[in-house]
N, C-alpha and C positions, 0 to 999 in steps of 0.2 A: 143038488139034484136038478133044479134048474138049468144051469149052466149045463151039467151031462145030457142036457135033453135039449141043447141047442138053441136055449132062451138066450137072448142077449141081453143085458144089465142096460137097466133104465137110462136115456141120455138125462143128463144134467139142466136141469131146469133156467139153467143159465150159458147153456151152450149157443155159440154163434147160429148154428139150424133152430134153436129155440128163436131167439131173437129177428131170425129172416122170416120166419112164417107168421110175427105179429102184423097188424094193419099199422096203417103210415100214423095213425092217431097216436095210437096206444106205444107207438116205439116215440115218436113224442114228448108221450103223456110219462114216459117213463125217466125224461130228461128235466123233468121240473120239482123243484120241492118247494112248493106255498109256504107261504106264512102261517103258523100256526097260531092261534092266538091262547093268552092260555091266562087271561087276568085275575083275578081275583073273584070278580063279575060273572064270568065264566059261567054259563047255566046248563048244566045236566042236561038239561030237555035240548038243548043243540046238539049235543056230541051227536047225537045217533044224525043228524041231516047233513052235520060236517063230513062226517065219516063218507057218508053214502055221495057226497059230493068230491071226495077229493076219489072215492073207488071208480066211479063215473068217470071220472079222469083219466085213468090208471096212472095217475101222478107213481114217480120212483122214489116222491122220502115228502119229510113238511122239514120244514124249518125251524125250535122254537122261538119266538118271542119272548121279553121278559115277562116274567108274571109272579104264577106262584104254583111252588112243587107238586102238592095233591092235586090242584087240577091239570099240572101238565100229565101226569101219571094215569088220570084218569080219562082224559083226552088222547094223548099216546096210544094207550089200548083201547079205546073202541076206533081209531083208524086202524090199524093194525089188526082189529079183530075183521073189519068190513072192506080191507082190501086182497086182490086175487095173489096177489105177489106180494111179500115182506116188503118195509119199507126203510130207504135209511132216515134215520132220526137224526137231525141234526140240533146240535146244543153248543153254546158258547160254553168253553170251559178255561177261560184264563185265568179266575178264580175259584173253580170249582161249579159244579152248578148253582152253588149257594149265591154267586157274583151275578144271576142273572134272575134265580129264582125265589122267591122269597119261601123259608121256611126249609131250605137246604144247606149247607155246609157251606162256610162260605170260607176261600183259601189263601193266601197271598199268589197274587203274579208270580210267576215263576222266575222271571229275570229279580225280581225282590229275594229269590230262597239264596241267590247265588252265598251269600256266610253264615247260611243253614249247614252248605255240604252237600253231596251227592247222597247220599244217604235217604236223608231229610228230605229231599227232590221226589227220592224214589218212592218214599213213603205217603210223600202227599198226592203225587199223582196216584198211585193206587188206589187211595182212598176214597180222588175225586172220579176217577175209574167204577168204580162197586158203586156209589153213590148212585152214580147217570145211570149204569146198566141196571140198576132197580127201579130207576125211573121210565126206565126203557128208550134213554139213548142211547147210540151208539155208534155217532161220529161226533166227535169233539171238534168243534173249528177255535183255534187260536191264533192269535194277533203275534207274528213273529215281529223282533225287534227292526225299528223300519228305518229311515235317513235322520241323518242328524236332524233333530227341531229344536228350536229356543224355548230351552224351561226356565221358568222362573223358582225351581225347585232342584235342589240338588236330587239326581238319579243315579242309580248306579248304573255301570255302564262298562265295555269291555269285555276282553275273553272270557272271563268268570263270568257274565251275566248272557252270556250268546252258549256257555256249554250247559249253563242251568234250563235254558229255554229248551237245549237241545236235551237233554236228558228227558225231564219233564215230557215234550212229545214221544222219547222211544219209550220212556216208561207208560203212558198211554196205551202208547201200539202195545206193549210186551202186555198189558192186562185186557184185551180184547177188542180194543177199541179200535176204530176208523180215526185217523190226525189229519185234519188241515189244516193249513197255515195262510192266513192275509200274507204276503207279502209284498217288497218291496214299498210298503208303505210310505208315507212321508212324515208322516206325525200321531199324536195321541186321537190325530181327528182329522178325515176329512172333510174337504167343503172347496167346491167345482174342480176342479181338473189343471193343476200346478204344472208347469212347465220346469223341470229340473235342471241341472247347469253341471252336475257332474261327471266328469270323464269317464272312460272307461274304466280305466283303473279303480276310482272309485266306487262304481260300480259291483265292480268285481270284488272288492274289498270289505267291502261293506254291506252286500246285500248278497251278490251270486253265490261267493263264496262260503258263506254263513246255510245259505240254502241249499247247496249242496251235499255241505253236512247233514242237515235235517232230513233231504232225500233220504240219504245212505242210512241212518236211522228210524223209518219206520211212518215218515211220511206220507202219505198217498193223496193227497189233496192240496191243489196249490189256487191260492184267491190272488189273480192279480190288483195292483193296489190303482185306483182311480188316477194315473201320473201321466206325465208324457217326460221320457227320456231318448233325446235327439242322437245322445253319443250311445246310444244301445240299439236304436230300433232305427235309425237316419231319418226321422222321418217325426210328424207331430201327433201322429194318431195315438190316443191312450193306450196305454197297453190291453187291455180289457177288450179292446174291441181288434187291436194288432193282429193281424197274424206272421207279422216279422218276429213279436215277441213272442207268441204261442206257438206256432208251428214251428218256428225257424230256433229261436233260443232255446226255447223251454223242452221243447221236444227233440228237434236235430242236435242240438250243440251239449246241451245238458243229459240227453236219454231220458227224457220224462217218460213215463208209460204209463202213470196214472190218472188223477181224474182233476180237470181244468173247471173251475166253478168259477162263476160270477154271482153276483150279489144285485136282484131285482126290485130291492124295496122303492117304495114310493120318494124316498130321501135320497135316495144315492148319486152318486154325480151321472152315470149315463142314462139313466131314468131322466134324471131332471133335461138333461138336454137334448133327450129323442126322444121321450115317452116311454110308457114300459113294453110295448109292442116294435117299434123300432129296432130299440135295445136288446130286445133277446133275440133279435134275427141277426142284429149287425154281432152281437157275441159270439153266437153260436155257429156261422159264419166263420170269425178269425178262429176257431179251434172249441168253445167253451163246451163242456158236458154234459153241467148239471147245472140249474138256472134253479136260484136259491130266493126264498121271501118274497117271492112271487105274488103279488094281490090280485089283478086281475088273471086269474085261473083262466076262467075260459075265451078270452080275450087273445092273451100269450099263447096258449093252442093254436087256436084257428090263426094268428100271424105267422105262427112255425112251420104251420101244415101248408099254407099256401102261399112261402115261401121256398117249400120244397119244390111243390106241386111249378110254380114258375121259372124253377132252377136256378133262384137264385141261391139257394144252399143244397149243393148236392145231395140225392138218397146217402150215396158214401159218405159223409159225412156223418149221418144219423146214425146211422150203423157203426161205424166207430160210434159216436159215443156214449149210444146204446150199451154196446160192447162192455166200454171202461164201467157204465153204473152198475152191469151184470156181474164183472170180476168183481165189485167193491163189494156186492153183495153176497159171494159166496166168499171171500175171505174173511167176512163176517161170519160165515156158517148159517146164513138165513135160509131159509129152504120152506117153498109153498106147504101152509097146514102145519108148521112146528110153532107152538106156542114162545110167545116172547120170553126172553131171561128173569124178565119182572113175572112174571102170569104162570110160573113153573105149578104142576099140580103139591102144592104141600099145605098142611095145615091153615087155618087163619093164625090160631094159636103158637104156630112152629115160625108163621111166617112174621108175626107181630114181634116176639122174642129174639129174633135175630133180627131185626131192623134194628130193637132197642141198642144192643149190643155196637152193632156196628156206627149207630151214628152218634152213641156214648165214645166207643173210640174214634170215629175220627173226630169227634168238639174235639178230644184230648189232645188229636195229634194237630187241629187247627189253631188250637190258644198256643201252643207251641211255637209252630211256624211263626203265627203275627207277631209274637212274642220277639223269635231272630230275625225275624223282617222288618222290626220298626225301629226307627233311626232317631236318634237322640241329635240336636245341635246346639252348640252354645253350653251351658251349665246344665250340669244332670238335674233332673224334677225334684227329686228327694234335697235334694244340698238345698236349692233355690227354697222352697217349702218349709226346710226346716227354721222352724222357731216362733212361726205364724201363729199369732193368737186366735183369727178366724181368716178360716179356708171358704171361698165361695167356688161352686162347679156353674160356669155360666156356658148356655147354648142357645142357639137360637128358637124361638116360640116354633113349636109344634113338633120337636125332634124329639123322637125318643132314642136318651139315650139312660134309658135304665140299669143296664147291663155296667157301664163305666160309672153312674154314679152309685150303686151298691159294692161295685168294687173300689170304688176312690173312699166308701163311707168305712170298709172295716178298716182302713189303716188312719184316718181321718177322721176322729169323733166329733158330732158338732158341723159336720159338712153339711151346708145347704147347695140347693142348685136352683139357680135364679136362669130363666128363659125369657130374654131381651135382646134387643136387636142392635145393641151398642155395645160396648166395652171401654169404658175411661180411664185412661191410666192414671188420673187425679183426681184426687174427692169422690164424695158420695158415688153408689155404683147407681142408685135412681133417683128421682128427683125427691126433694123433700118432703111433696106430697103422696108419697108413694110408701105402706107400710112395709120394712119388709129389714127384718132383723139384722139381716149380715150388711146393711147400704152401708157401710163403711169398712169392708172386709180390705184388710192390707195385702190378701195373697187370692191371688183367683187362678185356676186350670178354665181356660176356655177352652172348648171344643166346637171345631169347624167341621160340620158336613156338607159334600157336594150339592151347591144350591142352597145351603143353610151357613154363610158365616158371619161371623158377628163383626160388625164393623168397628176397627178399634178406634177411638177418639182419644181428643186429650181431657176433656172432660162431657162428662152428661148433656150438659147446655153451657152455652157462651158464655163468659167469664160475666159480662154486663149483664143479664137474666139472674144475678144475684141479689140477693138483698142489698139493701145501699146501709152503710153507717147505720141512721137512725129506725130503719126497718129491723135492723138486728136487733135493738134491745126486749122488742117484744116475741122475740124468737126461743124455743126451749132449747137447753144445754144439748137436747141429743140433733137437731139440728147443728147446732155452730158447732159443735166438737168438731164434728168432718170439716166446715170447711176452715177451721184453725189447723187442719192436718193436709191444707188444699194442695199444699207446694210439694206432699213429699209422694214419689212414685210410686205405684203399685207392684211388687211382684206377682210376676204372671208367667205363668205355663202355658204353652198354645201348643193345641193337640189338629193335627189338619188327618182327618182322615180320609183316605185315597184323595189326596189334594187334585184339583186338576192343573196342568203341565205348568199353566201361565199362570198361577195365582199364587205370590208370591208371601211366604210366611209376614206376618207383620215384624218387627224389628223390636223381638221381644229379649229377656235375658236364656229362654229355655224354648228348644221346642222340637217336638215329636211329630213323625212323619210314621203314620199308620196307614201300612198299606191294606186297608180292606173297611167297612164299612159297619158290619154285623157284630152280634153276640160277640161271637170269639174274636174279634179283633180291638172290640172295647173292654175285653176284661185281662186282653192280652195289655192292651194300652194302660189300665188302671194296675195292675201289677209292676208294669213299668212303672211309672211313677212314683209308688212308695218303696220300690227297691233303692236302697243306698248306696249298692254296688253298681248300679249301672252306668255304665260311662260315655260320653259322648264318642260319637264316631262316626264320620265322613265318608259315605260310598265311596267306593272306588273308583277316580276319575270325574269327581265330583269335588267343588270347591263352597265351603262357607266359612264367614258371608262371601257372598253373592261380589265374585269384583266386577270392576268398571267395566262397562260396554259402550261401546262408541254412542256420542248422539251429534248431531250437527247444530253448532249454536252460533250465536253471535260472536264475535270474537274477545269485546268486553267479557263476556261470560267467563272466559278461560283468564281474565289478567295480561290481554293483548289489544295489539292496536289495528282495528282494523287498518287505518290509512296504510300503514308501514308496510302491512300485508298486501297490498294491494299492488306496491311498488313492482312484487314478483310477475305481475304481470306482463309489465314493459319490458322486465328483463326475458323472458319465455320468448314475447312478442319478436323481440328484436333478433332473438338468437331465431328463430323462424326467417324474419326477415333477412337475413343474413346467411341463410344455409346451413346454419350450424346444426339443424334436424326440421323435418316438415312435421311431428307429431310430437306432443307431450302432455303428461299429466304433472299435476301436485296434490298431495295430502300434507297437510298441518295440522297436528293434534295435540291437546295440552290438557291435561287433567281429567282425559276420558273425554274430550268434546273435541269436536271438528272445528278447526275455525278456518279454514279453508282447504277445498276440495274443488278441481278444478281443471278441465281438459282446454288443450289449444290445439289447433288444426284439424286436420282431417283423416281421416281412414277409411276405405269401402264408398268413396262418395258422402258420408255422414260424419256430424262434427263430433271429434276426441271424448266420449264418456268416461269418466274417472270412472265411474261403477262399475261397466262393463265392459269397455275396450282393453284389450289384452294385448300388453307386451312381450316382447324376450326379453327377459328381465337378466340373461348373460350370467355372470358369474354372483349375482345373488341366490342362483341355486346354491352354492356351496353353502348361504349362509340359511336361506329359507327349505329349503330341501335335506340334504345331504346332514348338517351342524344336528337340523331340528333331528331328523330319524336317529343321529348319533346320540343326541342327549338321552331322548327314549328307552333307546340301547341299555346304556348308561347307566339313567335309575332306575330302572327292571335289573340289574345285576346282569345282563344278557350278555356285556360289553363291561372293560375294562378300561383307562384311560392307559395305564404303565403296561399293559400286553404287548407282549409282540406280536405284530401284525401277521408274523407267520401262524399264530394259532387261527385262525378266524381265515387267513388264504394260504390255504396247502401247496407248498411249494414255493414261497414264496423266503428265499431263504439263497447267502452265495454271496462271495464280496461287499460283507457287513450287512445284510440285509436283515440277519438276524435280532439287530440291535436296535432294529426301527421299530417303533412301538406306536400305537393309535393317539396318543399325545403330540407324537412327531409331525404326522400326518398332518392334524389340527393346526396345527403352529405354524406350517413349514418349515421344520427344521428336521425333516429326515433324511436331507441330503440327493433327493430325488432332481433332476432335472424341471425345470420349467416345462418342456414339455417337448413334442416331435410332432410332423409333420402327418398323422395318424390316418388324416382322410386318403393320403396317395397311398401310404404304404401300404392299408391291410386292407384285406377286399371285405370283412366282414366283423360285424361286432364280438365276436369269439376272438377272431385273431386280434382283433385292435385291443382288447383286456388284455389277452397275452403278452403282447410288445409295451404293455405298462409293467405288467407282473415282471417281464426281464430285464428291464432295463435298467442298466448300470446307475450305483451313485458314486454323486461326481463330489459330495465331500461326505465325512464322518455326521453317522447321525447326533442330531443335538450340538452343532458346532456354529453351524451358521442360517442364518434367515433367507432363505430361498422361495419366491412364490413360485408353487407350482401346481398347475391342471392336475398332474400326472398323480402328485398326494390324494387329492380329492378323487380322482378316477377312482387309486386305489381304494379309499375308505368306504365308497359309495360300495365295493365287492364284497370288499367284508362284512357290510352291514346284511344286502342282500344273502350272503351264506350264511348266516348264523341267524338272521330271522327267516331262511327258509323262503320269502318272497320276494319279486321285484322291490327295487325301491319306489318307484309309482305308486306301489301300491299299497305298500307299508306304509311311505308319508300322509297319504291321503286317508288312512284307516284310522291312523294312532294321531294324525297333527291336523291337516286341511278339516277333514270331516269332523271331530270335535266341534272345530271354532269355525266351522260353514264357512270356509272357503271355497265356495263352489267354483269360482276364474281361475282357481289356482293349479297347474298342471301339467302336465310333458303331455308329447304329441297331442296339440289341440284338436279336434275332431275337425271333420270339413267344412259342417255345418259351420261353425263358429269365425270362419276365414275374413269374411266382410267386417266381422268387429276386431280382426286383427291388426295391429300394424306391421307394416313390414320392414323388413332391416335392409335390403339391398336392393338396387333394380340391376343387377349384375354379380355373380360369386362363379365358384367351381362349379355352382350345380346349374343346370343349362335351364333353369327356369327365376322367377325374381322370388326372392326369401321376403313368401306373405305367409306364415301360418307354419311355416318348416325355420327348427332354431337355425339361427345362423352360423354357430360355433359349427365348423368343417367336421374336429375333430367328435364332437356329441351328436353331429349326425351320422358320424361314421359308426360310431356306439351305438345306434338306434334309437338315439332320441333321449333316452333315459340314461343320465349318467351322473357323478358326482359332481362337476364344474359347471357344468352347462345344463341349459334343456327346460328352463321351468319357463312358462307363460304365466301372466297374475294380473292385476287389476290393480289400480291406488287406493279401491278400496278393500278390497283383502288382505295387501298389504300393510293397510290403517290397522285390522285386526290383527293379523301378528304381531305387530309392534306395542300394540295396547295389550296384549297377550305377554311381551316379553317385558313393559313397564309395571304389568299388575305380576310378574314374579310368576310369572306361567299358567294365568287361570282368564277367563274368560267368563264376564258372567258367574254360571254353575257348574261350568266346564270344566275342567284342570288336564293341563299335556304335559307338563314338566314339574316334577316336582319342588318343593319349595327349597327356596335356597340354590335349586339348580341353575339357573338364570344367573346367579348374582355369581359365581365360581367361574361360569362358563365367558361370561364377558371382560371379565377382568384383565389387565395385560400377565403375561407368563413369563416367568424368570428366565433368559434369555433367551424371549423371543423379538427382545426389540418393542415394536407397539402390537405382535399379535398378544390377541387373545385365541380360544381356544374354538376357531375355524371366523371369528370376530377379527374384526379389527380396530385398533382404536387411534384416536385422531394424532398426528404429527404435525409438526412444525407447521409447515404446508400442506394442506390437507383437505380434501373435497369438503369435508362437513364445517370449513370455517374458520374466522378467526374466534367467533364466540361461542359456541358450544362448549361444555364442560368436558373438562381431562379427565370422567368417568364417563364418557359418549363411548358409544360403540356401533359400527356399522359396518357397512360393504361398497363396493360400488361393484357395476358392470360393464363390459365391455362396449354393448350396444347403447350408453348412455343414459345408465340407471345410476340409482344409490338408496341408500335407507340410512337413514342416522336419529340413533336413539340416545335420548339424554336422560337418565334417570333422576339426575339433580335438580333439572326443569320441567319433566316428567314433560318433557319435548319428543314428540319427532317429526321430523323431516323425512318424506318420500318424494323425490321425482324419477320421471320417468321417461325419457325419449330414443328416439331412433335414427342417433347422430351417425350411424352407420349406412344411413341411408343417404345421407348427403354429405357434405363434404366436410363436415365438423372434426376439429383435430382432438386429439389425446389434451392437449392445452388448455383450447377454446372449452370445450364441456366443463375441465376440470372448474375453470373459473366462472361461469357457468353454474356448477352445483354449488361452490363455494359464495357466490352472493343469493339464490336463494336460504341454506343455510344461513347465512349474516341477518337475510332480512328473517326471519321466520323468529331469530332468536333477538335481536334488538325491539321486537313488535313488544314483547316483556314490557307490560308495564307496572307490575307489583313486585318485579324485585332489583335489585343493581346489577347489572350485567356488566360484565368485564370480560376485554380479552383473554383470550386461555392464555397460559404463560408459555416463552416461546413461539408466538406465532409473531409476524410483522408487525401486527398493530399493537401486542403489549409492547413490545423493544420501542416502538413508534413511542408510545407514549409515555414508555418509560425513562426515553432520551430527555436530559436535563436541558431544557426552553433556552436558549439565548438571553440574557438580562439586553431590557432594551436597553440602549444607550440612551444619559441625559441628556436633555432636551433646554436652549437654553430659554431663560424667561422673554418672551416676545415682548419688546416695546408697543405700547400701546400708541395707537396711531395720532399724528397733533393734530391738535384742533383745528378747524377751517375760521379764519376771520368771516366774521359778517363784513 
């Protein structure tokens, strides 16, 4: 009837005309959401001044703080009752609300549900969903998975842990919720403002492309991470304050159209370095929306408003992001005067009985979750446990953990829990003077909470703080008994729950990794424990124990000499002096320890940094690039080694080419050509793959040993078609990023040019090759290709090689499956000395006369090499740019071959001998000349007096 009578239907309270007709304050006041506080402390009698202060405001959301559930609930709704306009609520939910609030549900991380299942994802996010919207949130912010960081804890990690994170958010959105995401993070934590070292590619691999996906599912809020990335934005400005990276990436290149938040708390890196008033102009500025944990309220106002008022941020700008916090709030369905989802008109009674219900079901579906979330390492609890006369539960003073030790007590009769601030794997657990029943308990479950862990010792107090001999006799039996029992070790369970990144389990026989904190995840952890069936099992892409990571030590340290090491120096010096290259690195490594690391000359005007200065490392791509992605391949099942190469490149088939298989490739033995002239012939990297994929073989696959580019070209196609990505970007996703290779990479950025060295002051290409590879043919390919193209550093370098001595694991890393390493290096039945894209040492041979006939390694065109010795647990990296000066194919070779000599005679704990077959064993094995006899000298006559 309306409508027939030419009424027109009410505009939308969130219409762009709604939004231009508010005052410059209040559109604002609508971009901020304060800090909520919500502690325990929390006094009633405030709510109602909070309230009326943030309505004053016309603030567009609060933020909560941790605290505790009923008073956020009860705080939530009197803002919300005393503002003109709904507000969004925002809540940390990477565990639920339970992970933030006390007295709510508390859940595992989501990247933890990943061997729950999709299912299991979908059920807990629901759960933590209904939870917050009866508490009356209703934007969820979580922590997307962010740049490789050094844990001291195995993580999971990988596809499976990036589709659970991703689910998880669309299941959020699909239950009514508002999703944002931190990203591009750098770690479990920040602290000031990190300068990143990863390529593009990386970038894209690891971080764009992950968040992309997340867009396309139900994302609508993106937190940039406190970083600066030079190969993404050109430039050093953090991204937070960027508008390279907000306008230009996130918006232009990406289609963002939702809502850009930053994070204003007192702690935060661009608070700490401009103040909180600075910082929400210079944010709001590069693009930002919604200015989140806001403390000083009215403060941040008045620096927005006349910063408008001065144009240093355009009206248009407000307006947009007015705009975006308008749309986020009608996708909500908030609408001025509709009571909150918590506040619905229903019973007390109706509404008390369905709380009961639903937060009975989700404990149920939480003990669950923590239950498939928590990781066992070393020997299952139950095995270790079993046969223990007495069990102690030790934690640290003042932790409740009730919930774990009622449930460790029904399977455990006789369980005490002792609260100390030590743990001794020998004798007494307290001192003698201390009563306390179980002090000599043979089996103990300790448990570690974040801020509370027990420090393990090897005994209570120092072996001398004992009684002496004659002190004993006056001593009771239940004293000495323990320490006649001093020598034998404790069995111990170590429970670390939510460990943080860096704190490293103690080096116990068993131990459980509880990701969550609460109730449900300590009864989830004590059901663990007396289960019999449960088995250990190692995240995916994680490696325990924990292998070697490089440290830099003395060279004794390693069972070397420093002097002998030092020798390399004259040799470097001299080959400089001499022209044979103007720049070079070394690395020496031996038992996980650096014993020399070392730049000569110059680059960019500044002296050679093994850390940072970045070579064309030539045809070590084949082995560091290309090899590593193929292994990947590999043990994923993705990749075969006996396939024919035509399954994987279509078309690729015609005068035997069928019979060439990705084994071949490796080897060189698929009869392909050494290679062609690729930079004249094809105008573009399309056609230069093509005139690989055609070209004739010149013998029968599998006959004879041919090095060729043209193998490796092919291999690096196939890997890119069947994983669907560049190879850039694959290696850096699945190999470099793992083991924080951040130097390591195809087309160096521009930025990076000055710590380049350069290969030529003269080529084809009508400028000097600083920072551009020098292989003709891999710049014809665009940079990225199987033979050529990789840049790296000797200390990167140092990491994959201590990466490929520890058998593929790094740290708590792992990129190669076990026993992958040991197959892939080995020489291959007729392939002469390859191995499989390796190569290993001959007669004469860059790595030596002494390295072991189980070495394996590369060298490169522009005067690199890498040589890995397993049996010395050696290696050898140098690194120069004999291409730049006059240095022959000869001169280097000999050259790499007396560093290798000296690196490996430096050996001084074990007998070094020549490898058999090179000069110096024949040398020595040539049977000595017998001197000829000598006849007896007459002794000289005497002199008369």
């Amino acid at each position: 009837m309306a409508l027939s009578a030419g009424c027109r239907e009410a505009p939308s309270p969130w219409s762009p005309e709604q939004a231009a007709r508010m005052p410059l304050r209040q559109k604002v006041g609508q971009m901020v959401a304060p800090a909520l506080y919500v502690g325990p402390d929390a006094r009633p009698a405030a709510d109602t001044a909070l309230a009326r202060r943030f309505a004053a405001a016309h603030v567009g959301g609060v933020r909560l703080l941790p605290g505790s559930a009923p008073v956020a609930a009860r705080r939530i709704a009197a803002v919300q009752r005393a503002s003109r306009l709904p507000l969004l609520v925002i809540g940390d939910l990477d565990r639920g609300t339970g992970g933030a609030l006390a007295g709510a549900t508390e859940f595992p991380p989501p990247l933890a549900l990943s061997p729950a299942g999709a299912d299991s994802v979908q059920a807990v996010a629901t759960s933590a969903a209904a939870e917050a919207r009866a508490l009356g949130i209703n934007f969820a912010l979580l922590t997307a998975p962010g740049f490789p960081y050094p844990t001291a804890i195995p993580a999971p990690s990988g596809a499976a842990t990036e589709q659970a994170f991703a689910g998880y958010a669309e299941a959020l959105a699909g239950a009514g919720m508002l999703v944002g995401v931190r990203a591009l993070s750098r770690g479990p934590a920040e602290t000031g403002v990190p300068i990143l070292g990863w390529d593009r590619a990386a970038v894209e691999g690891m971080q764009l492309g992950p968040l992309r996906d997340l867009l396309a599912r139900g994302v609508t809020a993106v937190k940039p991470a406190s970083i600066v990335l030079p190969s993404l934005t050109r430039d050093t400005v953090p991204l937070p304050e960027n508008p390279v990276f907000v306008q230009g990436i996130l918006r232009r290149d990406m289609g963002f159209g939702g809502l850009v938040i930053e994070d204003l708390a007192p702690v935060t890196p661009l608070v700490r370095r401009y103040g909180p008033h600075e910082a929400a102009v210079r944010a709001v500025a590069a693009g930002a929306d919604l200015l989140v944990g806001v403390d000083d309220l009215p403060g941040t106002v008045d620096a927005l408003v006349r910063a408008v008022e001065s144009g240093r941020i355009p009206l248009a700008r407000v307006d947009e992001a007015v705009q975006r916090v308008f749309a986020a709030k009608e996708k909500l369905g908030l609408a001025p005067g509709r009571p909150a989802e918590g506040a619905k008109a229903t019973s007390a009674a109706d509404r008390a009985k369905a709380e009961r219900e639903r937060a009975a079901e989700a404990d149920a579906r939480a003990v669950a979750a923590h239950r498939a979330a928590a990781t066992v390492l070393g020997r299952a609890p139950a095995e270790l446990l079993r046969g223990c006369r007495a069990t102690v539960l030790l934690t640290f003073p003042g932790v409740d953990a009730r919930p774990l030790s009622a449930g460790l007590l029904a399977g455990i009769p006789g369980l005490t829990h002792l609260q100390v601030r030590r743990l001794p794997r020998r004798g007494p657990l307290v001192a003698p003077s201390v009563e306390f029943a179980g002090r000599d308990a043979e089996c103990v479950v300790a448990a570690a909470f974040p801020g509370a862990r027990p420090e393990v010792t090897e005994r209570v107090v120092p072996p001398l703080a004992w009684p002496d001999s004659a002190a004993r006799d006056t001593l009771p039996a239940t004293v000495l008994a323990p320490l006649a029992r001093d020598t034998l070790p404790r069995r111990i369970v170590w429970i670390d729950f939510f460990p943080p990144a860096d704190a490293a389990p103690p080096a116990v026989a068993s131990v459980v990794l509880a990701r969550g904190t609460g109730s449900a995840a300590q009864r989830a952890v004590a059901a663990l424990v007396l289960d019999g069936g449960a088995k250990p099992a190692i995240p995916a892409g994680a490696a325990w124990p924990a292998a070697r990571t490089l440290r830099v030590l003395p060279a004794d340290s390693a069972g070397m000499n420093a002097a002998r090491l030092a020798s390399i120096d004259s040799i470097l010096r001299n080959a400089i002096r001499d022209s044979v290259f103007s720049a070079a690195a070394v690395a020496i490594g031996r038992r996980g320890m650096i014993v020399k690391m070392q730049g000569y000359g110059q680059t960019g005007g500044a002296a050679v940094d093994p850390r940072s200065t970045l070579f064309d490392i030539a045809s070590l791509s084949k082995v560091v690039g290309t090899t590593a992605a193929a292994m990947v391949m590999v043990d994923e099942g993705r990749m075969e080694l006996g396939a024919p190469v035509r399954r994987y490149v279509s078309g690729y088939r015609g005068g035997g080419k069928g019979d060439v298989t990705v084994r071949h490739l490796l080897t060189h033995t698929a009869g392909l050509p050494a290679g062609s002239w690729l930079y004249g012939s094809a105008s573009s990297p399309e056609q230069a793959v093509r005139q690989v994929i055609r070209a004739r073989l010149v013998s029968d696959p599998g006959q004879t040993v041919r090095y060729s580019d043209f193998g490796m070209i092919l291999l690096a196609e196939a890997i890119q078609r069947r994983a669907e990505e560049p190879l850039d970007r694959f290696v850096a996703r699945r190999v470099f990023g793992p083991l924080g290779m951040q130097s390591t990479m195809y087309l160096p950025p521009t930025h990076l040019q000055p710590r380049t060295v350069p290969t030529s002051p003269k080529s084809e290409h009508p400028f000097v090759v600083d920072g551009v590879v020098h292989d003709g043919n891999a710049y014809r390919l665009g940079g990225v290709t199987g033979h050529a193209g990789l840049f790296s550093t000797a200390w990167d370098l140092s990491v994959y090689s201590q990466t490929l001595l520890n058998g593929g694991a790094y740290g708590t890393r792992r990129v190669f499956g076990a026993g992958t390493v040991g197959r892939w290096t080995a020489r291959q039945p007729g392939a002469e000395t390859r191995a499989l894209g390796w190569d290993t040492p001959a007669a004469r041979s860059s790595a030596g006369d002494y390295l072991s006939a189980r070495s394996f390694g590369h060298t490169g065109f522009t005067g690199t090499s890498m040589w890995i010795d397993p049996e010395r647990e050696l290696f050898v990296i140098l690194l120069t740019n004999r291409t730049y000066r006059s240095g022959g194919q000869g001169e280097i070779l000999r050259v790499r071959a007396r560093v290798a000599d000296a690196a490996a005679l430096s050996i001084t704990d074990a007998t070094i001998r020549p490898r058999a077959g090179t000069a110096t064993a024949i040398e020595q094995a040539r049977p000595k000349p017998k001197p000829k006899p000598q006849r007896p000298r007459r002794p000289p006559p005497r002199r008369r007096r």
